[in-house]
N, C-alpha and C positions, 0 to 999 in steps of 0.2 A: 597330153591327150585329154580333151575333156570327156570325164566321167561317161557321160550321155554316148559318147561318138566310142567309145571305150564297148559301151556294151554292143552296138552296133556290130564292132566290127567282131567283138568274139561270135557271134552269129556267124557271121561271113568264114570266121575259124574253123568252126565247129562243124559246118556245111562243106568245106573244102575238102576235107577226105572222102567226105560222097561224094561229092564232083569227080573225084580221081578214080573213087571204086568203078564208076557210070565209066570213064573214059577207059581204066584198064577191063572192063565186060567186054569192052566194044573191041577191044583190043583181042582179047582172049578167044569170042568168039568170031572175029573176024571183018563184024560189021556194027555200025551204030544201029543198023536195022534189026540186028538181032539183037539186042538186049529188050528183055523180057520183063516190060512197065506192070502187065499183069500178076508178074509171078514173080517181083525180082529177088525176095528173099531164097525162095526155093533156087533160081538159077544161080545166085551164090552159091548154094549148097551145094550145087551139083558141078559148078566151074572150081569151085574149092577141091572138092573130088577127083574128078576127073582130071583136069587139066593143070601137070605139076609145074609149067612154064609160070601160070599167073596166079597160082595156089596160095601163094605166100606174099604176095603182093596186095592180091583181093581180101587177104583175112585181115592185112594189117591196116588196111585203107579204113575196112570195117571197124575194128577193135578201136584205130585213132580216134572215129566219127562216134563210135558208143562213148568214150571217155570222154569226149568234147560235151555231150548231151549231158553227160553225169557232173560234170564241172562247171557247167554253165550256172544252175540256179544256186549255187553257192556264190560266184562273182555276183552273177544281180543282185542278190540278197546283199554283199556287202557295199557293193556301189551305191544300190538304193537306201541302204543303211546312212550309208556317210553323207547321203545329200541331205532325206532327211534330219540327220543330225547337226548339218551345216559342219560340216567337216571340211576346213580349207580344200578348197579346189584343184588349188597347186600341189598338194601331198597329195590327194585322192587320185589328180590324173597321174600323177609319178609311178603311186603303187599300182596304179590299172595300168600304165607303162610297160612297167614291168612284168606284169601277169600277162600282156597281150605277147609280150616278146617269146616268155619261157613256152606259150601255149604254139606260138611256132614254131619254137625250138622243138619241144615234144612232136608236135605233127611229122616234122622232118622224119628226126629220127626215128620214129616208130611207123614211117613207113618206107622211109627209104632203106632201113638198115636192121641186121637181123642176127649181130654177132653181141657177145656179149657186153663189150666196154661202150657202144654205142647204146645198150639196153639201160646199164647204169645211168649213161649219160640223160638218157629219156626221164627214166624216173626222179634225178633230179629236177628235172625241169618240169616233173610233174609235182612231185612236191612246192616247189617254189611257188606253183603257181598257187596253190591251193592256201600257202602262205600268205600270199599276194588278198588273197582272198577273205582271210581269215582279219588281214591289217587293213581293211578296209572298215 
């Protein structure tokens, strides 16, 4: 993957658990019409509450899309690092490769899953990425 198309796409990553949180709202309260564009942090807060069907699904939708936001300017910092530095291309897309892989790994399982050996599993793959990031 080149570098460039690398950072693109963790964008589209990092966005994707909001897309899901938007899709399980709509779920939750029944309609796309009622998710609440005005207010939608409060309407979290209150379909978190209220409603124990999609409670745990909407928090982890959230937590995935905070930790994508959180992990993002460390990748650009190192991608943009290693272009700047003329850092072979072919290792720089390898290890963005990699980081783009574990960061879907992570999404998966931090929102589809919510027992402990899949928790571990997450955090590896959270680690790694941040690895991925750091060897850039």
């Amino acid at each position: 993957v080149n570098p460039l198309n690398a950072l693109l796409f963790s964008i589209v990553l990092f966005n994707t658990p909001h897309i899901m949180r938007v899709y399980f709202t709509s779920k939750a309260t029944g309609s796309v019409s009622k998710f609440r564009n005005d207010n939608p942090r409060g309407q979290l807060d209150k379909l978190i509450g209220e409603n124990k069907e999609y409670a745990g699904i909407l928090s982890r939708c959230q937590a995935a899309h905070n930790n994508g936001l959180e992990s993002f300017p460390v990748f650009a910092a190192g991608v943009l690092a290693a272009l700047l530095l003329k850092v072979d291309p072919t290792y720089a897309g390898r290890i963005a490769t990699v980081h783009l892989i574990s960061r879907v790994a992570f999404n998966v399982l931090y929102i589809f899953t919510s027992s402990r050996l899949p928790a571990a599993c997450r955090s590896l793959c959270w680690f790694l990425s941040l690895l991925t990031s750091c060897q850039l």
